[in-house]
C-alpha positions as CSV (number, residue, x, y, z in Angstrom):
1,X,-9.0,5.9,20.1
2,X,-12.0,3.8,19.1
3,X,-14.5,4.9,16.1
4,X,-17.5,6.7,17.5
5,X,-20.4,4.7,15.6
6,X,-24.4,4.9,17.2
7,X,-23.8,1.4,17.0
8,X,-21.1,1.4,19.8
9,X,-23.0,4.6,21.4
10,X,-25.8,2.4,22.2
11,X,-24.1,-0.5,23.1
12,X,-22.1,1.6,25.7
13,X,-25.7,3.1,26.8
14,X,-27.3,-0.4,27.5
15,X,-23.8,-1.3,29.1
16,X,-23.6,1.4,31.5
17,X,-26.9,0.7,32.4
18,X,-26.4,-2.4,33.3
19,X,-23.1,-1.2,35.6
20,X,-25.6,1.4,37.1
21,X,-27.9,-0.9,38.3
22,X,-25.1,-3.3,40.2
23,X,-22.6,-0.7,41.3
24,X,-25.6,1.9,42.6
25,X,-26.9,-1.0,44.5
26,X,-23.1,-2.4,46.3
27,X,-21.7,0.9,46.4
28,X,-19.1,0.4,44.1
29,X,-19.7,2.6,40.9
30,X,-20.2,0.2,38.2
31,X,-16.5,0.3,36.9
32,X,-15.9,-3.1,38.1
33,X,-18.1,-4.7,36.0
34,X,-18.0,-1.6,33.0
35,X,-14.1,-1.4,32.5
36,X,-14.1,-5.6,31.8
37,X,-17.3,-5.1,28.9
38,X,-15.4,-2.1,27.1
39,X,-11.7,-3.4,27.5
40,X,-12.4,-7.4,26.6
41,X,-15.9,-7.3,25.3
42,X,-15.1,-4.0,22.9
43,X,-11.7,-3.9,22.7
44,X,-10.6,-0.3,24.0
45,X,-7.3,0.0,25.7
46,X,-7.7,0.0,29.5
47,X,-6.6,3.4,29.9
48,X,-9.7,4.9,27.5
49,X,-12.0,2.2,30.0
50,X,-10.7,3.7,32.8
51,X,-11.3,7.0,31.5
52,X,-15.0,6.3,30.6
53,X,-15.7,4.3,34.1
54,X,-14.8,7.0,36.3
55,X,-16.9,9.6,34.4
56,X,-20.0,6.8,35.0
57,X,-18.5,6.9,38.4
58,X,-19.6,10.6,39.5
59,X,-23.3,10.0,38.3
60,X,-23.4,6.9,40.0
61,X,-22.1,8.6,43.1
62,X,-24.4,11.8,42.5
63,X,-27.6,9.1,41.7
64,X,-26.9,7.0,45.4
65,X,-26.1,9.7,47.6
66,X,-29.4,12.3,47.1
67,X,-31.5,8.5,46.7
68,X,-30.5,7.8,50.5
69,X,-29.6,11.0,51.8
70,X,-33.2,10.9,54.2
71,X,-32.3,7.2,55.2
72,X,-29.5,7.9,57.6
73,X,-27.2,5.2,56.1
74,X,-24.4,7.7,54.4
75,X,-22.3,8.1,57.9
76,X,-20.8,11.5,56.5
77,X,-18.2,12.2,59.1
78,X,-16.8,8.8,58.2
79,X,-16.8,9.5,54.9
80,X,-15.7,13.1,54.5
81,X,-12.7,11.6,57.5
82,X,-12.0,9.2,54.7
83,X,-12.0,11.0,51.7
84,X,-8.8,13.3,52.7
85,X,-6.9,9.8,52.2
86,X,-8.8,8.8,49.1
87,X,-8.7,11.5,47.2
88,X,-4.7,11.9,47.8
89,X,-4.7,8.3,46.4
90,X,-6.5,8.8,43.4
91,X,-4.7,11.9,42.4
92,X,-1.3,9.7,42.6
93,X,-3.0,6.7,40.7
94,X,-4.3,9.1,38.5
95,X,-0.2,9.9,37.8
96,X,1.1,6.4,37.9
97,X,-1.6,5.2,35.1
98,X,-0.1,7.5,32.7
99,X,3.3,5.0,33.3
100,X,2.1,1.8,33.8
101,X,1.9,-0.9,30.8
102,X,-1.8,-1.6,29.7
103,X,-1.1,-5.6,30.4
104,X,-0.2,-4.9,34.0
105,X,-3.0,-2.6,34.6
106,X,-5.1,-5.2,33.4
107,X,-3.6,-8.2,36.0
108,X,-3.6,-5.6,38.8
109,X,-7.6,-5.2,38.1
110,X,-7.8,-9.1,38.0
111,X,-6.0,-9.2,41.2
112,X,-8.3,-7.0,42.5
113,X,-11.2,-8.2,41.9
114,X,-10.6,-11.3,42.9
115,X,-9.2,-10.1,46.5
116,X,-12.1,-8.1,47.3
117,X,-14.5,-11.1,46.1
118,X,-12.7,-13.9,48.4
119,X,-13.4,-11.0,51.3
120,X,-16.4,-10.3,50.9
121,X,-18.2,-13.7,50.5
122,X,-16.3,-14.5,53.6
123,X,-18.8,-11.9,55.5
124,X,-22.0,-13.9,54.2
125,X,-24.4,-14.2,57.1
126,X,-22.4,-11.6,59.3
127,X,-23.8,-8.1,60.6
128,X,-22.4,-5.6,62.9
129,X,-25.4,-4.0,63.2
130,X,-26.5,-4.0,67.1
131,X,-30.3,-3.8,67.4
132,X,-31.5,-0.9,69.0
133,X,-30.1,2.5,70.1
134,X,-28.5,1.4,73.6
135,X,-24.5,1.2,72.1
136,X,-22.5,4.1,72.3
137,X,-21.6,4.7,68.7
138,X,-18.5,6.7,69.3
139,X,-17.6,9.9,67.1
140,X,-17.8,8.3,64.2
141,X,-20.3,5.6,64.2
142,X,-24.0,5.7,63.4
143,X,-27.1,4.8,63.3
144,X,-30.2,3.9,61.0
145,X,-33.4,2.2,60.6
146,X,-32.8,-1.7,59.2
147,X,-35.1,-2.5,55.9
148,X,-35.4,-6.0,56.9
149,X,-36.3,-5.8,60.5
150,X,-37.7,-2.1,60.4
151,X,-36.2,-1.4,63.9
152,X,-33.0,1.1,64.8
153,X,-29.8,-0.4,64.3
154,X,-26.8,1.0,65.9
155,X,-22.7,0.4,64.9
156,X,-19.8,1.7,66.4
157,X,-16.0,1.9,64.1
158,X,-13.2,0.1,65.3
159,X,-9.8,0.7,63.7
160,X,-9.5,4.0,62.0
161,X,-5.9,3.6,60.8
162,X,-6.5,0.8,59.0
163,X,-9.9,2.4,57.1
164,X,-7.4,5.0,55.7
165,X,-4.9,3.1,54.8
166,X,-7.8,1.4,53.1
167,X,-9.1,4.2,51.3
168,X,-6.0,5.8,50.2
169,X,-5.4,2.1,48.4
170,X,-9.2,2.5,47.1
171,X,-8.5,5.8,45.6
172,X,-5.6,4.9,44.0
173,X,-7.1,1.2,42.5
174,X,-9.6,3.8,41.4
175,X,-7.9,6.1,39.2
176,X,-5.8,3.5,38.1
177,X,-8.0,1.2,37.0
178,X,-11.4,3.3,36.2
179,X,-13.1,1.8,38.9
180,X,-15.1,3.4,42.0
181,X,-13.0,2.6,45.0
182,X,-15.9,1.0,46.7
183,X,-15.1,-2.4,45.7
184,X,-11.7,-1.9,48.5
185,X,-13.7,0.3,51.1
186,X,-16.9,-1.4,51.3
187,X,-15.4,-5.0,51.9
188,X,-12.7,-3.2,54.5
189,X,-15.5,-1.1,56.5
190,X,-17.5,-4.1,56.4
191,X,-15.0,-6.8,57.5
192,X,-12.9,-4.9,59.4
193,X,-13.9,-1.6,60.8
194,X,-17.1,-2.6,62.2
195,X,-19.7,-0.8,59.0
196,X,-22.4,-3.1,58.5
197,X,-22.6,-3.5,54.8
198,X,-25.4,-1.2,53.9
199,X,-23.9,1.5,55.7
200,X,-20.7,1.0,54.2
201,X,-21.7,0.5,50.3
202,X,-24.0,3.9,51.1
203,X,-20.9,5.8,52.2
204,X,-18.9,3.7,50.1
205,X,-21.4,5.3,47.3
206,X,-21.2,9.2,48.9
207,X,-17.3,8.9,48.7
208,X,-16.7,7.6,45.0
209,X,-17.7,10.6,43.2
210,X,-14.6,13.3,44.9
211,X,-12.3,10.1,44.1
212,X,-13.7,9.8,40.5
213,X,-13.7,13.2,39.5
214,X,-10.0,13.3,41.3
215,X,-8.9,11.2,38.8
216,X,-10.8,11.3,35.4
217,X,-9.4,14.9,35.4
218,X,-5.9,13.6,35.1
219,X,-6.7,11.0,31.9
220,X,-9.2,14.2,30.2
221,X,-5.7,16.0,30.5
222,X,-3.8,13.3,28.6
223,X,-6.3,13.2,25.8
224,X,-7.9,9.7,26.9
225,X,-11.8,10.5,27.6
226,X,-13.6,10.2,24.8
227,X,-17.0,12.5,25.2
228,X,-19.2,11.2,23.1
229,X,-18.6,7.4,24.7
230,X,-18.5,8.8,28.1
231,X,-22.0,11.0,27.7
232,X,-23.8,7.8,26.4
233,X,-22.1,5.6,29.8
234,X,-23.0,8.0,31.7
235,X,-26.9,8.3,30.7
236,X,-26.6,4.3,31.1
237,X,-25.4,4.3,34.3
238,X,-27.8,7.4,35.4
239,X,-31.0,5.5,34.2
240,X,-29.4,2.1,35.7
241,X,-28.5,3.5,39.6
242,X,-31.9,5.0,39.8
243,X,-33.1,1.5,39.7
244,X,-30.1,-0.1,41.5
């Protein structure tokens, strides 16, 4: 376990705000870019990271989801629908971590990471946003009013199986990795399923907290949260998704 110093407190604070500000503002809970800082910038086994990140994870969730609760992007059927899958993920991830090496956690985050970033710069310059409110959305799409253009948008979600699927992988990547989950489902709503990407990373950013919380119970049980490094990560990340 590593030395709580106010040193590394407030390093971890300016961290997590940092990781706020980016994962409040893709939907993706910060871990992505926190769990990298503490495991290869501080040191920490990837398990305590992981530990710490998902904690950062439920206030990021909690920060996005009452920020843009009036705007109509968080598609809640979709994301409670979704959820059911994640959060059975993350509970097994949550498991597996406990008997996984810390070396091939760590390439499975690499991998990760640089999956979901091939995908998603792929979508540059791509919306599946339909202007207006003429397109029948379906059960489980949605609409909203587009910042850019300031006119409705509408979308409709095209293959459901494949956005659980999704999610149950998201929700186990979370848990076993400390990060939100977002950086699987926002990329496959957006590239796949039809979401256009603000929509998704909103939902995306509704979602993450069950999954988190799913999971961080599991390493608090095995002794690997730290409090006093998770309270300062998470007042980071508080101060840093209100901005995001």
């Amino acid at each position: 376990m590593p030395l709580v110093t106010p040193a590394l407190v407030g390093i971890i604070l300016a961290a997590g705000t940092v990781a706020g500000a980016l994962g409040a503002t893709l939907g993706i809970g910060g871990g992505i870019f926190l769990v990298p800082l503490l495991t290869l910038g501080l040191g920490m086994p990837i398990g305590v990271s992981a530990a710490i990140s998902l904690t950062t994870v439920i206030s990021t969730s909690s920060t996005v989801s009452a920020g843009r609760s009036g705007s109509h992007l968080i598609n809640v059927r979709l994301g409670l629908l979704l959820e059911v899958a994640t959060a059975a993920g993350s509970l097994l991830g949550g498991i597996t971590a406990q008997h996984m090496d810390a070396l091939l956690l760590e390439r499975i985050f690499a991998f990760v990471t640089v999956g979901v970033a091939i995908t998603t710069l792929s979508r540059i310059n791509r919306s599946n946003a339909v202007p207006g409110d003429a397109l029948d959305c379906g059960w489980l799409g949605g609409r909203y009013v587009d910042a850019e253009s300031g006119g409705v948008v509408s979308y409709r979600v095209r293959r459901v199986p494949l956005a659980l699927v999704a999610s149950f992988l998201a929700g186990n990547v979370s848990s076993l990795l400390g990060i939100g989950g977002g950086v699987i489902k926002v990329p496959v709503l957006n590239a796949w399923c039809g979401v256009p990407l603000r929509a998704a990373a909103a939902t995306s950013a509704f979602m993450i907290g069950v999954t988190a919380a799913a999971g961080a119970f599991i390493y608090f049980g095995n002794g690997q949260l730290v409090p006093a490094l998770a309270a300062a990560a998470v007042l980071g990340v508080r101060a840093g998704a209100s901005t995001g």
